[in-house]
N, C-alpha and C positions, 0 to 999 in steps of 0.2 A: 617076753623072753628075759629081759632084765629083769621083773621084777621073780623071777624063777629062781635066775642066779642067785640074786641077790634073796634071798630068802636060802636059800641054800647053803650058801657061804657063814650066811648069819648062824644056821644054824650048827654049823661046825664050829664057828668060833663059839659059840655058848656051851657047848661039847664040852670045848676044850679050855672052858674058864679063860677067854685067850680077850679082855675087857678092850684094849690098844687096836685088836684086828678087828670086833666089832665095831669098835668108833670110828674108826678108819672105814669101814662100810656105810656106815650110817650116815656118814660126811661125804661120801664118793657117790652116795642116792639118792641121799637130797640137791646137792652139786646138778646132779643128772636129769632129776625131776624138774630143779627151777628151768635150765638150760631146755627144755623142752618145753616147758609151761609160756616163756616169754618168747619162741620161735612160733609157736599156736597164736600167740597175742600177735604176732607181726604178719601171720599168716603164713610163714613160712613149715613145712613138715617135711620130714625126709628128705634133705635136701633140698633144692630148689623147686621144689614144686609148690606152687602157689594156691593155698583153698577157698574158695569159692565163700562170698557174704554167705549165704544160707549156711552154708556148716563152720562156719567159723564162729557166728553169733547163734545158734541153734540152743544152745542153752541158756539163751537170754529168755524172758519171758515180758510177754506186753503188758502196759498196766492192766488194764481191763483185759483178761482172759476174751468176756463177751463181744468185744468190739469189734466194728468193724477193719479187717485186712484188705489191705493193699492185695489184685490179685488181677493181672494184665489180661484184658479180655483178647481172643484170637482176631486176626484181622477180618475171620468171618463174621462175628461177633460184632465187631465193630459198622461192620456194613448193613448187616439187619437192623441194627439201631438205629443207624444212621439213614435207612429205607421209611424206618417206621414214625420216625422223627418227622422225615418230609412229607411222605404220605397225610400225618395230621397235621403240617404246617400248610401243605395244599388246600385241604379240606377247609384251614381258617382263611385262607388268601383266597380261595372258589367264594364261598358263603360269605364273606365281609361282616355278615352280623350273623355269628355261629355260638352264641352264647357260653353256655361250658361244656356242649357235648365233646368234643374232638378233645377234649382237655382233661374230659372223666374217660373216653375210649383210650386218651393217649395214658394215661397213668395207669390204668389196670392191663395195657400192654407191659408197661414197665414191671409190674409188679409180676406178672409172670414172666416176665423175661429174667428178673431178679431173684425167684422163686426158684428156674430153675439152674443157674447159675449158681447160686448156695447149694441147693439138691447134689450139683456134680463136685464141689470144695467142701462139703460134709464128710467127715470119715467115716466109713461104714461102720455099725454098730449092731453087735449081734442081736437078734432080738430076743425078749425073753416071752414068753408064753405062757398063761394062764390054765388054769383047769380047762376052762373052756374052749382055749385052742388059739385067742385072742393075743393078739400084741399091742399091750398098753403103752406100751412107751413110742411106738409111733405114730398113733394122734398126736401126741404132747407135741414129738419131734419137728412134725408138721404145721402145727401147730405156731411152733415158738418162729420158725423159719418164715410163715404169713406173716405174722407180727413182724419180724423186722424188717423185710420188705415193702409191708405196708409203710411202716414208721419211716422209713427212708426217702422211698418215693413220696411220700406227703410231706416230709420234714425236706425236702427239697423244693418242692410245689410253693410251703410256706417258707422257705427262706427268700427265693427267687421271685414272689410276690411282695417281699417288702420294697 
């Protein structure tokens, strides 16, 4: 709505060759804009209303696009894990000498528990479709999504074994 006005006014003063009343807008908009730009920096908008991290930083972008994000699993989430976890820590404490089965079952649990976790924090993507009726871009999608799962879960496996 300001910038209506102010577009508006502009243009009557350019009308009217009127050089004093434009500058005087152009200083009374930018005034307006900074005064808005550093209340968004403090989080403050419209008053007291206070904006929330996500939309206040939302136009920040991470270094690595590809990386992994921070993303709070549900308390139910946390409890299946946390089932699946002891389930195969039972299985090592039953068996005393259980070599690395329970530890290749317990990791390709992870990987699809990880699998589908990314599956529901993927943004839907239209698909595009071939002559033949195919959608090639989601093998890839699929694809890239095993991969990082796999690399995680294994790049955990191998940190946690050093």
């Amino acid at each position: 709505m300001v910038k209506a006005v102010y577009a508006k006014k502009r243009k009557e003063a350019e009308r009217n060759n009127d050089e004093a009343t434009a500058a005087r807008l152009e200083k009374a908009y930018d005034k307006l804009m900074m005064e808005q730009l550093s209340k968004r920096k403090k989080g403050v908008t419209f008053g007291s209303f206070k904006v929330s991290k996500e939309i206040k930083f939302a136009d920040k972008q991470p270094i690595f696009p590809w990386g992994p994000r921070f993303a709070k699993s549900s308390p139910q989430d946390i409890r299946i894990n946390l089932a699946i976890s002891a389930a195969f820590t039972a299985w090592i404490a039953i068996k005393r000498y259980a070599e690395y089965k329970p530890l290749q079952f317990l990791a390709f649990a992870f990987v699809y528990r990880f699998f589908e976790k990314l599956k529901s924090f993927e943004p839907a993507v239209s698909p595009t479709y071939t002559e033949e009726g195919d959608d090639d871009g989601r093998a890839l999608r699929m694809g890239k999504r095993l991969l990082r799962c796999l690399a995680l879960v294994f790049g955990v496996i191998a940190v946690s074994s050093l």
